[in-house]
C-alpha positions as CSV (number, residue, x, y, z in Angstrom):
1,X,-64.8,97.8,63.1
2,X,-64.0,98.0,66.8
3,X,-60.5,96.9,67.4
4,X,-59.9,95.9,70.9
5,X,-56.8,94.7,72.6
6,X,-55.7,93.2,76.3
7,X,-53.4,95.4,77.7
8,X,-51.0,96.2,81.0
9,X,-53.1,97.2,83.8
10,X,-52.0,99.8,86.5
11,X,-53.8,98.6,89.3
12,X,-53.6,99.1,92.9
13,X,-51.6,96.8,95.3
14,X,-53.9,95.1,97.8
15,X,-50.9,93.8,100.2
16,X,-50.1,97.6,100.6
17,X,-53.9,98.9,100.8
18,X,-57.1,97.9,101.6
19,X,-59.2,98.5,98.8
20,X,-62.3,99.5,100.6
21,X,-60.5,102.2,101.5
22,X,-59.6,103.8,97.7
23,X,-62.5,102.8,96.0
24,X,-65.0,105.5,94.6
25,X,-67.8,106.2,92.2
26,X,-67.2,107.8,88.7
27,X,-65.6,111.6,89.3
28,X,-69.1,112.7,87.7
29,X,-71.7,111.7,90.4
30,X,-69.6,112.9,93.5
31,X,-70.8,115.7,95.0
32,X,-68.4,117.8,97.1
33,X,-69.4,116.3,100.5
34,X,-68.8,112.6,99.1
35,X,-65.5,114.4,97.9
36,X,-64.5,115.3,101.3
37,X,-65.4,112.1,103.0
38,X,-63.5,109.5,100.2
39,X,-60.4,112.1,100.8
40,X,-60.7,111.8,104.8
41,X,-61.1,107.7,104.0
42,X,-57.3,107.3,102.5
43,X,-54.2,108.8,101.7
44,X,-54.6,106.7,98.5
45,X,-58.1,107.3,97.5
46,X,-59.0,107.6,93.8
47,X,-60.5,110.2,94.1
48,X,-57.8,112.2,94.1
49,X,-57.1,110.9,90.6
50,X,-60.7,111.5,89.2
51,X,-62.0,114.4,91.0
52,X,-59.1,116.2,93.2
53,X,-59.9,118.8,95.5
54,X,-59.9,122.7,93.9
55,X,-57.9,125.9,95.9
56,X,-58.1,129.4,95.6
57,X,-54.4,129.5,95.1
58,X,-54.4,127.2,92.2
59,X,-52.2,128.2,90.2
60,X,-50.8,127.0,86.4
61,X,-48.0,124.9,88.2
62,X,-50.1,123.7,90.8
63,X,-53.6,122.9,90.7
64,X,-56.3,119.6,90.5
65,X,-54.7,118.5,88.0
66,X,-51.2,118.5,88.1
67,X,-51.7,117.3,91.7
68,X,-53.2,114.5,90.5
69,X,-50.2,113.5,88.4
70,X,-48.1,113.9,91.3
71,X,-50.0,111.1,93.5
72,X,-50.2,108.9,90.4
73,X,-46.7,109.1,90.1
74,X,-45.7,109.0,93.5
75,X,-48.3,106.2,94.1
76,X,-46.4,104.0,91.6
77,X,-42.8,105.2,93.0
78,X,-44.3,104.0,96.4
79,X,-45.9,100.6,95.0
80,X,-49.0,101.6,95.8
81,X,-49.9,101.4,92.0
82,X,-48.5,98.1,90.3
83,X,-48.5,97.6,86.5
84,X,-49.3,94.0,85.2
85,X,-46.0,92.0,83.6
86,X,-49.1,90.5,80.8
87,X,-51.0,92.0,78.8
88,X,-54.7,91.1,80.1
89,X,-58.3,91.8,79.3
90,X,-60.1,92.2,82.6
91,X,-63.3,90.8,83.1
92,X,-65.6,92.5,85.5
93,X,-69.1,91.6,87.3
94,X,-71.2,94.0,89.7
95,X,-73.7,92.1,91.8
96,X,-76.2,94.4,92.8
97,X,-79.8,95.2,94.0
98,X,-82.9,97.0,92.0
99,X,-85.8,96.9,95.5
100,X,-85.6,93.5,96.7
101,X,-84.5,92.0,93.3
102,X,-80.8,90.9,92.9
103,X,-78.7,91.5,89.5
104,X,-75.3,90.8,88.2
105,X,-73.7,92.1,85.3
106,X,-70.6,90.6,83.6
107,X,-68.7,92.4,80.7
108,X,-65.0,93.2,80.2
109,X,-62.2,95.9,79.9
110,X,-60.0,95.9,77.1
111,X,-58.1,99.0,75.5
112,X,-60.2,99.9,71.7
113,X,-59.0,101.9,68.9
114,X,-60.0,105.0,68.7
115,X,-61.2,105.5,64.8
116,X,-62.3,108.5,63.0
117,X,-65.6,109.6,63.3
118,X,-66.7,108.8,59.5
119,X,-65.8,105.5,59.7
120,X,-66.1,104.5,63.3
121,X,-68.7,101.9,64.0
122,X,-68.5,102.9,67.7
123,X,-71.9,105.0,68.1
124,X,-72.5,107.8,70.7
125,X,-76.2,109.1,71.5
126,X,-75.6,112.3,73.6
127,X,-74.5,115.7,73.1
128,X,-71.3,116.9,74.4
129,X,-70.7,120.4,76.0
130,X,-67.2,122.1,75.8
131,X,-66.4,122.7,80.1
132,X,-67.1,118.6,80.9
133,X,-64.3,118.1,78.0
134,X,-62.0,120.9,78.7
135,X,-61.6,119.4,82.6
136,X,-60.9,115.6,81.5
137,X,-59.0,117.0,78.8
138,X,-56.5,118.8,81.5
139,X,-56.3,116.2,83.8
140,X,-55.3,113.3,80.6
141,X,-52.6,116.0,80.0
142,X,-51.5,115.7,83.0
143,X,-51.4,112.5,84.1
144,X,-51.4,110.6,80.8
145,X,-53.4,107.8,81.2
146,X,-57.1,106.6,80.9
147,X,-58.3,107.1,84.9
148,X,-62.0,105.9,84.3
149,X,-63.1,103.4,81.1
150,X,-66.4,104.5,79.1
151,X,-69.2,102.3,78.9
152,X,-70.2,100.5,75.9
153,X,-72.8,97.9,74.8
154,X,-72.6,95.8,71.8
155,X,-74.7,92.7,71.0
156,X,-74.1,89.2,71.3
157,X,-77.6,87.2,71.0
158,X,-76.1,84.0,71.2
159,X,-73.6,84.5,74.1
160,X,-70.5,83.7,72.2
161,X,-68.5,86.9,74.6
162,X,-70.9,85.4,77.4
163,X,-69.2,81.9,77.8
164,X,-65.4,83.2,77.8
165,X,-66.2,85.4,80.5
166,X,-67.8,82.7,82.1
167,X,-65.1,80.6,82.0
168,X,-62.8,82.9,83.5
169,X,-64.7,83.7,86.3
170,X,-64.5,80.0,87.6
171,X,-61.1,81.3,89.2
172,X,-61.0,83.5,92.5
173,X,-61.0,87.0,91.4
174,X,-58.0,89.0,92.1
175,X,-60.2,91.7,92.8
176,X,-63.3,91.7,95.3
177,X,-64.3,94.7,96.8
178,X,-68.1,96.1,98.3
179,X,-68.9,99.9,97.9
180,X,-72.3,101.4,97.9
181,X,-74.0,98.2,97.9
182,X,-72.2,97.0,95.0
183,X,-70.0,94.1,95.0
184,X,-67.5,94.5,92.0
185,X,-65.2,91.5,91.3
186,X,-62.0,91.0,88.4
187,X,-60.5,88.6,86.6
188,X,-57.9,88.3,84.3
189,X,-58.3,87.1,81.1
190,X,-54.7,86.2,79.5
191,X,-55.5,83.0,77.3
192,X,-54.8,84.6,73.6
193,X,-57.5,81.7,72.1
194,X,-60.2,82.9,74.2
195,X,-59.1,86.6,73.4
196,X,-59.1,86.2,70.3
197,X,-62.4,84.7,70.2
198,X,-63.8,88.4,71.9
199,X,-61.7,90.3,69.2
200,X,-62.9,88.3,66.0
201,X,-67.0,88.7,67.6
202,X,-66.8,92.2,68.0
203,X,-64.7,93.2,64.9
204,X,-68.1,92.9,62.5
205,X,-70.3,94.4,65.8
206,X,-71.6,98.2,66.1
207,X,-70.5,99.6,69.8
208,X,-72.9,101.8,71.3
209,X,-71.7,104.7,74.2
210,X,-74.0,104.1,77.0
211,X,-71.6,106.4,79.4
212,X,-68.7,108.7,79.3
213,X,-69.6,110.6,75.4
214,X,-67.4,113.6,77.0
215,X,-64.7,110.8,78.1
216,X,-64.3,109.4,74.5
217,X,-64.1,112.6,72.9
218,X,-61.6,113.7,75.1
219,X,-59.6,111.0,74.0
220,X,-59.7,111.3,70.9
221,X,-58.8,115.1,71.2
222,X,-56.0,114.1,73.1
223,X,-54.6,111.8,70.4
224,X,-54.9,114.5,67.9
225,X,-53.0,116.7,69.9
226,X,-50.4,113.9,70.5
227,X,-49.9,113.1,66.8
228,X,-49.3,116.5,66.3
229,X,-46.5,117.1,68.9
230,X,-44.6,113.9,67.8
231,X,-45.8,111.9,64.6
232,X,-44.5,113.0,61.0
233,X,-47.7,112.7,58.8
234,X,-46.2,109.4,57.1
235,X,-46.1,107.8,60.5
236,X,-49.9,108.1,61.3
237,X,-51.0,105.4,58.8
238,X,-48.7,102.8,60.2
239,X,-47.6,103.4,63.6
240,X,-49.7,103.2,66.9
241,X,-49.3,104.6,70.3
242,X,-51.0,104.0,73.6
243,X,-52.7,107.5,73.1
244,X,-54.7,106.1,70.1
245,X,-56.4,103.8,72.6
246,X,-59.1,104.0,75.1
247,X,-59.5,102.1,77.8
248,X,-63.1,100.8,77.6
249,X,-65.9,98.7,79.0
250,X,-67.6,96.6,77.6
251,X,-71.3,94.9,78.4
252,X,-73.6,92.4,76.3
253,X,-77.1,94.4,75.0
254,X,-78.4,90.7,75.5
255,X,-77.4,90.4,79.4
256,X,-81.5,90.5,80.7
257,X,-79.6,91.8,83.9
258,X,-78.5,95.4,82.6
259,X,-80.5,97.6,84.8
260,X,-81.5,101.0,83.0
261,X,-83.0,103.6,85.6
262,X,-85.1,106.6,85.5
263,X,-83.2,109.4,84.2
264,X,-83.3,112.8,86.0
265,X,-83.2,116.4,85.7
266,X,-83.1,119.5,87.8
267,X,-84.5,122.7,86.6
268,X,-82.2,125.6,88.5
269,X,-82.9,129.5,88.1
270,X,-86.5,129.1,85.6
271,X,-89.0,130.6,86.8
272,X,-92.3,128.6,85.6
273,X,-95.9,128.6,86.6
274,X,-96.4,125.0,87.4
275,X,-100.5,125.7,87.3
276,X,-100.3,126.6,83.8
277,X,-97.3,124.5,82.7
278,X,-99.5,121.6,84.1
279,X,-102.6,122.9,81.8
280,X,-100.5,122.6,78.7
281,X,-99.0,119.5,79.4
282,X,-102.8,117.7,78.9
283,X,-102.5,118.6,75.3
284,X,-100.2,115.6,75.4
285,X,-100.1,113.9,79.0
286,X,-102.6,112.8,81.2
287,X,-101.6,114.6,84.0
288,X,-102.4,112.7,87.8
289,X,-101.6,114.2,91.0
290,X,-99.7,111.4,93.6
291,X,-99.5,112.5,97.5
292,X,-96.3,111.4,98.1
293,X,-92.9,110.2,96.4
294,X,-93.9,106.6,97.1
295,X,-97.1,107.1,95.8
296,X,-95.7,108.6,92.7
297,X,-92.7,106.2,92.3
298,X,-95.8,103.3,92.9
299,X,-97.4,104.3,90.1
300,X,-94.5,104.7,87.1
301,X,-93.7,101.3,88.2
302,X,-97.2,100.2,87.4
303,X,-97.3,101.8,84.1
304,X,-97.3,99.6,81.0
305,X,-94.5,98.3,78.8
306,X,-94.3,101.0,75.5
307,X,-95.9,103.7,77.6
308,X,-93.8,106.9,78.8
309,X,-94.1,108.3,82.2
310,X,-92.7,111.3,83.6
311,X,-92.6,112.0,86.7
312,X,-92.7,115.7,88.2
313,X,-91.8,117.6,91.8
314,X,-91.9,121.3,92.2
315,X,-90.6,122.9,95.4
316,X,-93.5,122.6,98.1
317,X,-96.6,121.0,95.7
318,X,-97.5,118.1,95.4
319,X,-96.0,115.1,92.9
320,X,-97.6,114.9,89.2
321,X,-97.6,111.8,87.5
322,X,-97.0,112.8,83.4
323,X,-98.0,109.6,81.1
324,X,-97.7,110.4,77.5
325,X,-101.4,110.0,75.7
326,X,-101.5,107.2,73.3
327,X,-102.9,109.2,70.7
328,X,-99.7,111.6,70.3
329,X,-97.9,111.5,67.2
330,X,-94.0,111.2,68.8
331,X,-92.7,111.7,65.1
332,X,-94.6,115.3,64.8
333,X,-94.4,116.1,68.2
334,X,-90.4,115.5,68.4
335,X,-88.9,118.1,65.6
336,X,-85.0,117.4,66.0
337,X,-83.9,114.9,63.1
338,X,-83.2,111.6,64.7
339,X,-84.3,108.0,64.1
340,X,-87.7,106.5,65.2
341,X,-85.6,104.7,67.8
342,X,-84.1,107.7,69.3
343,X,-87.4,109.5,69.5
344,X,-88.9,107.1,71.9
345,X,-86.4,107.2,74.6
346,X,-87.6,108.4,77.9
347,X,-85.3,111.0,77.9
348,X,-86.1,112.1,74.2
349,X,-89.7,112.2,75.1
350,X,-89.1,114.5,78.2
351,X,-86.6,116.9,76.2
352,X,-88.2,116.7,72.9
353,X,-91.6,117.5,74.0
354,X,-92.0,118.5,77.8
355,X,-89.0,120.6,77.9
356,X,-88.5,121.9,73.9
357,X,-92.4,122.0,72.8
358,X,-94.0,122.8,76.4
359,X,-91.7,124.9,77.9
360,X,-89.3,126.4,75.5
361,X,-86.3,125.4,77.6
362,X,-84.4,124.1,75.4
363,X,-81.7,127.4,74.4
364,X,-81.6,127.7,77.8
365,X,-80.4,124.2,79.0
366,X,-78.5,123.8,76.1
367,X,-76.4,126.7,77.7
């Protein structure tokens, strides 16, 4: 069962910063000339945590990575970064915009267990790749401490999780900060009854990754590697350390405001001829041409609830509209070994058919 616990934040000081200023996105959707503005925007940025600038005269003793633990360290020494006295779970909402519609989500952050695999009710969905985990695995070394949470949904039908948060958020948020649209707000949630209540719901729950697979495996690598260094084999089945922990987010499946977007991906270096690729995609798609990305965008928007649509841009043709035929056997056409549930994902339908069965990419992405 999941076993989450409040713990001691490190969190920035906002009589010494503003926080506009240090705020970023996760270190995995910053592209280099984001990088370079959120370094120019403070001294204090995270993002020199997360995603640190690479040199060509890195070195073993200096490099991304022990230069972030330098400015986590030094950002503490100056007060910068603050831990909390009490333990806390941190309850977070995002107030945000999908077109003209406005959402909020509200979920928490709490420290969880990390179990082993064969027993672990926390479920992951994606595949990991070895270079993702060998950079967050460096920089944990280094800096020893959980930087960015992973993101996890569990399910809570009746809103039992749903009504402590609530009540929480009646006070002023210590934390209340705009960035890319997004207003993100915290709270701290200290009260053991009501903590308690969170840990006894989710102990009998599944957990599901929805972000940050490479993240979670890293930490548990890194835990192994601690228990090695500095646990006798006796210890492991008593003690706990704050490496057997990760820090962790948590969201309600049953929240109607958790906004899933299109997912996307970027063919580099394949050299494929769209006329005949778009011939032998009608053996399962209807295939429609659109004019125009709005056009295009229009029209996946219109299609109906249970149907899968795809939709396609090739360097200087026009958009194609993909919407899977309703007489396609997913099952057949989808040959990896998953659940029925897994198979009719968006994204299983465009790797399990369009890119494995149509195109025969799938050695080569998977390198």
């Amino acid at each position: 069962m999941p076993r989450i616990e409040p713990f001691k934040g490190v969190l920035y000081d906002p009589r010494k910063i503003k926080m506009a200023n240090v705020v970023a996105p996760p270190y995995d959707v910053i592209p280099s000339s984001m990088q370079e503005a959120l370094y120019r925007e403070s001294d204090y940025n995270v993002v020199r945590l997360i995603l640190g600038k690479q040199s060509s005269a890195d070195s073993a003793k200096n490099n991304r990575y022990t230069r972030a633990r330098d400015a986590f360290n030094r950002w503490a020494g100056e007060g910068i970064l603050k831990q909390d006295a009490v333990p806390a779970i941190y309850v977070y909402s995002q107030d945000y915009r999908v077109g003209t519609a406005r959402r909020k989500s509200v979920g928490f952050i709490a420290r969880m267990m990390i179990e082993d695999p064969k027993t672990s009710r926390v479920l992951p969905h994606e595949r990991t790749f070895a270079k993702p985990k060998e950079d967050r695995l460096n920089l944990t070394r280094e800096v020893k401490a959980n930087l960015s949470p992973i993101f996890t949904l569990y399910p809570d039908d009746k809103n039992v999780t749903g009504a402590v948060l609530q009540r929480a958020m009646k006070k002023a948020p210590f934390c209340d900060v705009t960035s890319e649209g997004v207003r993100h707000r915290l709270w701290r949630l200290q009260d053991e009854t009501q903590i308690q209540t969170i840990q006894r719901f989710l102990g009998n729950k599944d957990v599901f990754i929805a972000d940050g697979h490479h993240r979670f495996e890293v930490a548990r690598m890194y835990r192994e590697e601690m228990r090695s260094q500095r646990e006798r084999p006796v210890a492991r089945q008593t003690a706990t350390h704050d490496y057997d922990y990760v820090m962790t987010y948590f969201a309600p499946l049953s929240d109607k405001t958790l906004t899933i977007l299109a997912t996307h991906r970027l063919l580099k270096g394949v050299d494929l001829d769209i006329a005949s690729l778009l011939m032998r995609m009608e053996e399962y798609f209807t295939v429609e041409e659109c004019a125009t990305e709005k056009e295009l965008f229009a029209k996946m928007e219109s299609v109906g609830k249970g149907r899968y649509a795809v939709g396609v841009y090739a360097h200087k043709r026009p958009f194609y509209l993909l919407t899977l035929k309703k007489n396609v056997n997913i099952d057949r056409a989808i040959t990896e070994k998953r659940s029925r549930e897994w198979k009719r994902l968006d994204v299983s339908i465009l790797h399990g058919i369009i890119f494995d069965r149509i195109t025969g990419l799938k050695e080569k992405i998977a390198n």
